[in-house]
C-alpha positions, -999 to 999 in steps of 0.1 A, spaced: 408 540 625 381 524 603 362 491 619 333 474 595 302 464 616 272 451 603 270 466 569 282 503 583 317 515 591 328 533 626 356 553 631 382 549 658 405 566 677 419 561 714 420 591 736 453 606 750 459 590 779 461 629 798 422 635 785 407 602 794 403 612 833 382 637 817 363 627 790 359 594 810 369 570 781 396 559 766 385 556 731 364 576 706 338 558 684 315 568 655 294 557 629 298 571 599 264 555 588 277 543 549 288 507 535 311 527 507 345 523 519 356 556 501 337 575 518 335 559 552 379 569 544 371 605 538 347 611 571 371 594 593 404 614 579 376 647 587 363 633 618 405 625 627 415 658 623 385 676 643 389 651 672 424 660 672 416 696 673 389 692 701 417 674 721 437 705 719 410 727 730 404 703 758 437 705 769 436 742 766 408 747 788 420 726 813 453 738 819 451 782 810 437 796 846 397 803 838 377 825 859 355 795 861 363 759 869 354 735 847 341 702 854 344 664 836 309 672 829 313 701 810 338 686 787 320 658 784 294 681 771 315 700 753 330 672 734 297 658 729 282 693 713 316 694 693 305 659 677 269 671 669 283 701 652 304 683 627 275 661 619 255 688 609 283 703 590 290 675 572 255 669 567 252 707 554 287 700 533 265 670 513 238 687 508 255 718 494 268 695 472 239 673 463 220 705 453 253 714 431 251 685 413 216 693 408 222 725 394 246 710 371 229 683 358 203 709 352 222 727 332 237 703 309 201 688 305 190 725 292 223 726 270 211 691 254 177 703 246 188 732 231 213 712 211 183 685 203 166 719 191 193 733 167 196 699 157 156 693 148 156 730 130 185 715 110 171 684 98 138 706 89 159 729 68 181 701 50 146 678 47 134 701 23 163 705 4 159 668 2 128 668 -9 134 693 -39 163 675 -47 140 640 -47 117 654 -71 142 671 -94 155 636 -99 121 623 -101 110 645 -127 144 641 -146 139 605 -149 106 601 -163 118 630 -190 148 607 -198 122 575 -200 101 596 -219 128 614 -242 144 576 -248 109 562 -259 106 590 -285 141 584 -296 133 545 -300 98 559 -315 118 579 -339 145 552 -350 119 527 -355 94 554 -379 128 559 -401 135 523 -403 102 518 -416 105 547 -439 136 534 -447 120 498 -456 95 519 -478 117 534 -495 134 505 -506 105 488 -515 97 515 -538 126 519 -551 122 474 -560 89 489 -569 100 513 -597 128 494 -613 102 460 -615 83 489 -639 111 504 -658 111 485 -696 135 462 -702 157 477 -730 159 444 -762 182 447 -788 166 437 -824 175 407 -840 203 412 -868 191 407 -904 216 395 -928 193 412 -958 184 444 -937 206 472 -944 192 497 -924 190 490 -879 158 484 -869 148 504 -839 139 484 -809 99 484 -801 95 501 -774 73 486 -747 44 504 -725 57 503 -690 29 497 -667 7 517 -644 29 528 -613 11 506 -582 3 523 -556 17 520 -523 -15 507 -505 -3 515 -469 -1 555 -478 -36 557 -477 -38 535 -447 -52 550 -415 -41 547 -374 -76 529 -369 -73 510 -402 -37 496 -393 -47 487 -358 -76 466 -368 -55 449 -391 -23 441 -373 -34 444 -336 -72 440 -326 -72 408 -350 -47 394 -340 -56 365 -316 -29 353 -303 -23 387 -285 -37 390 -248 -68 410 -233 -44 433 -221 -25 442 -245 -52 445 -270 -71 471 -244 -44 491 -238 -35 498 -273 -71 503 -279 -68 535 -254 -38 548 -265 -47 547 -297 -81 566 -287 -57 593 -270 -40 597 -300 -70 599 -326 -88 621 -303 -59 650 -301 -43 646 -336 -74 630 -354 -72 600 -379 -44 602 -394 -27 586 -420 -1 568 -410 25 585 -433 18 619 -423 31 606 -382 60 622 -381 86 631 -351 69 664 -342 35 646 -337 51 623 -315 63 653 -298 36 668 -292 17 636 -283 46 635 -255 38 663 -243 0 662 -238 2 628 -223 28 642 -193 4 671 -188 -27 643 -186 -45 639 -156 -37 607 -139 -74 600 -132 -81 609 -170 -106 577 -183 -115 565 -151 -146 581 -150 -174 580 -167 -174 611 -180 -140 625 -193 -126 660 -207 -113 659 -238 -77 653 -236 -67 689 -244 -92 706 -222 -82 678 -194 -45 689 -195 -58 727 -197 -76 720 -163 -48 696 -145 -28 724 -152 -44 751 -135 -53 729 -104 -19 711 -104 -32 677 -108 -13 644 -105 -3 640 -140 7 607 -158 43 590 -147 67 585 -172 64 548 -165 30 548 -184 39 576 -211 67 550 -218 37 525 -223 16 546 -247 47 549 -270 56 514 -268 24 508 -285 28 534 -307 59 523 -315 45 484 -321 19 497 -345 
């Protein structure tokens, strides 16, 4: 039924042997113009099935009395306008279902985009969620850095205190008089009383009166084996620290100054000192404020009270 020539298949079929004296052949042949075997199957079991019904109708004509008599040359073309029919239905059959296809595929292409739509609106919504969650985490770490630098601040100000107290307290008993019992007198009746002894002037503890600048001179700026860097950058925290809270002495430092220090150095513009001209440092956080400037990270607030700390 099938036969492969070329690169094309051809279907097949032989002609009953009471129709050949009319159709004036004894076999039917047809391209079926396609090298896909499947399909080249499918056309021949349709073309099988309407050459087997236009043998029928053949027959019919030729044997059911007709007013007219019909000729081998009208079933030839009979049988020949029976072929071109089919063609074109099968033609109209693939291209029915070509534009089907087309429909469909157009559909499910629309479906997609509106899916790659819900899905883009999506990642919009949750991407800012995102975001405020990023910052929220930002801004709780450099509080934590920041909180655990003024906790270290704090610990290391009461071991100092700590280390002053017991100094004084050396301090005071190296003054107290030393209690001496008198020496016994075999021809004394009566006890002499000891002699008492003039304690000494109370010294003063010289670093009470010492200053933030004063101390920094001393144990940072001259020292030289410390680096350029390191002897700049306490300079300017130190200037931050005059300049809002004055020069204080270094006693009167307590854990609310360095509080407050905290908090003006997170509300400090970034850009703070970089120009040539600067705000003073409370006016500067007034204005970063009200324009919602970059303010210092909690990386170099850390820094400030590292120094602070080291002094």
């Amino acid at each position: 039924m099938l036969r492969l020539v070329g690169s094309n298949y051809y279907f097949r079929r032989a002609v009953p042997m009471d129709l050949r004296l009319w159709l004036g052949r004894g076999e039917v042949s047809h391209s079926l113009k396609t090298s896909n075997k499947l399909a080249a199957r499918q056309q021949a079991a349709l073309l099988y099935a309407r050459t087997g019904q236009c043998f029928e109708e053949i027959r019919r004509m030729t044997t059911e009395p007709s007013a007219k008599t019909l000729s081998a040359a009208d079933i030839i073309h009979f049988y020949e306008q029976f072929v071109k029919d089919l063609e074109n239905h099968h033609t109209v059959c693939i291209d029915e279902l070509t534009m089907r296809h087309k429909a469909e595929s157009a559909g499910q292409t629309l479906r997609e985009a509106e899916f790659l739509h819900t899905v883009m609106r999506f990642l919009d919504v949750i991407g800012q969620h995102f975001e405020h969650t990023d910052d929220f985490l930002r801004e709780l770490r450099q509080q934590n850095a920041v909180t655990h630098a003024v906790t270290r601040t704090r610990e290391n100000m009461l071991r100092e205190e700590i280390t002053g107290l017991r100094k004084m307290v050396v301090e005071i008993k190296a003054t107290l008089p030393q209690e001496r019992l008198p020496a016994p007198q075999a021809d004394d009746a009566e006890t002499r009383l000891p002699t008492p002894t003039v304690s000494p002037p109370k010294k003063q503890r010289i670093a009470s009166s010492q200053t933030i600048n004063t101390m920094v001179q001393r144990f940072i700026l001259n020292d030289t084996s410390k680096s350029a860097d390191t002897l700049k950058g306490t300079r300017t925290t130190v200037d931050l620290f005059v300049e809002a809270f004055g020069d204080l002495p270094v006693t009167q430092v307590t854990g609310t100054t360095a509080g407050d220090f905290k908090d003006l150095l997170l509300g400090l513009p970034a850009t703070h000192g970089k120009a040539k001209k600067c705000l003073p440092i409370r006016d500067a956080v007034k204005v970063a404020k009200e324009q919602g400037l970059k303010t210092l990270s909690g990386k170099t607030t850390k820094k400030h009270f590292s120094r602070m700390s080291a002094l």
